[in-house]
C-alpha positions as a Python dict, from the first residue, in 0.01 Angstrom:
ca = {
    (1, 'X'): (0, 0, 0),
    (2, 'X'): (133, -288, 164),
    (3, 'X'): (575, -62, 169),
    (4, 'X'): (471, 258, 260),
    (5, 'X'): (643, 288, 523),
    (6, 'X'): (963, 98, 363),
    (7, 'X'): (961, 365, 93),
    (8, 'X'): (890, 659, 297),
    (9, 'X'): (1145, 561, 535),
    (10, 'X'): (1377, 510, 257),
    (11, 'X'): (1313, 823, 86),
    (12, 'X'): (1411, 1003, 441),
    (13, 'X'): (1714, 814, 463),
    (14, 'X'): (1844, 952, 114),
    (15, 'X'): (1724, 1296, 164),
    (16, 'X'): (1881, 1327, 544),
    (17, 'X'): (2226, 1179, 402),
    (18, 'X'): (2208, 1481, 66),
    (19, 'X'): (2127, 1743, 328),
    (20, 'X'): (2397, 1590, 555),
    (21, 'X'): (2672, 1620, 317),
    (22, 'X'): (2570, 1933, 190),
    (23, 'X'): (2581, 2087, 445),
    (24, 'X'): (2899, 1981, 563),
    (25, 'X'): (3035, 2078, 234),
    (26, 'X'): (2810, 2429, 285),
    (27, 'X'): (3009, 2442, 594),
    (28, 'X'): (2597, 2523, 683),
    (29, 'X'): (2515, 2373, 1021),
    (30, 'X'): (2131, 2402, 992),
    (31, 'X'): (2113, 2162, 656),
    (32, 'X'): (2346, 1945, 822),
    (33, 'X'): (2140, 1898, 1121),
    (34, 'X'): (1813, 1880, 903),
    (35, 'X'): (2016, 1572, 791),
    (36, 'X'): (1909, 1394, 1099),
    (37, 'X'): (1591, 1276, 967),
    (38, 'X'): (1810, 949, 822),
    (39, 'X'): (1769, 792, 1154),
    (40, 'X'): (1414, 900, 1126),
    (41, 'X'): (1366, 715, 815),
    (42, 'X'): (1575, 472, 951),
    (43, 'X'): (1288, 364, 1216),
    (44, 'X'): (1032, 445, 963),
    (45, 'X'): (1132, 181, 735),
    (46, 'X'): (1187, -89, 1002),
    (47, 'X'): (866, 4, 1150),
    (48, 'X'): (746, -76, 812),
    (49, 'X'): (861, -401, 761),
    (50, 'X'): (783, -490, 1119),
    (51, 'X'): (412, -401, 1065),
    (52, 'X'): (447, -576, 688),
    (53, 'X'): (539, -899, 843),
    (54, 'X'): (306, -957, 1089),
    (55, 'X'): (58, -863, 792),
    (56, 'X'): (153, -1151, 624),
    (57, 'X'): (107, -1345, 940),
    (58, 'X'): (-171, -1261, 979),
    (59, 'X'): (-249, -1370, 597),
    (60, 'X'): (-105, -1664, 648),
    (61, 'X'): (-279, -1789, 971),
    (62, 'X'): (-590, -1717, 800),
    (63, 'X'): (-553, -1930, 468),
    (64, 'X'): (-416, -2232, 716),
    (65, 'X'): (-760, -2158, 866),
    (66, 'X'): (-946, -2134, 582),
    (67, 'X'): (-798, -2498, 464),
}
């Protein structure tokens, strides 16, 4: 699947911001350090469109070949 990453990376954005604010609300320091793994999602996703558009690059180099 050609977003993987995107989504995963996503996904780990939205859960590290919940556990973030929970846990501030919590007043629980361990959920709002698990909360960290935004920026880790962060990377994740623009790893993911990094490696996506050279993909498509790649694609595209090929069909100009192919012409």
């Amino acid at each position: 699947m050609r977003y993987e990453d995107e989504l995963k990376g996503k996904g780990k954005q939205v859960s590290g911001t919940v556990k973030q604010k929970l846990g501030k609300l919590a007043k629980d320091p361990n959920l709002q350090q698990r909360g960290n793994e935004r920026v880790e999602g962060h990377v994740q996703e623009k790893f993911g469109r990094a490696k996506r558009k050279v993909g498509e690059a790649i694609e595209d180099i090929g069909e100009d070949i192919a012409d």
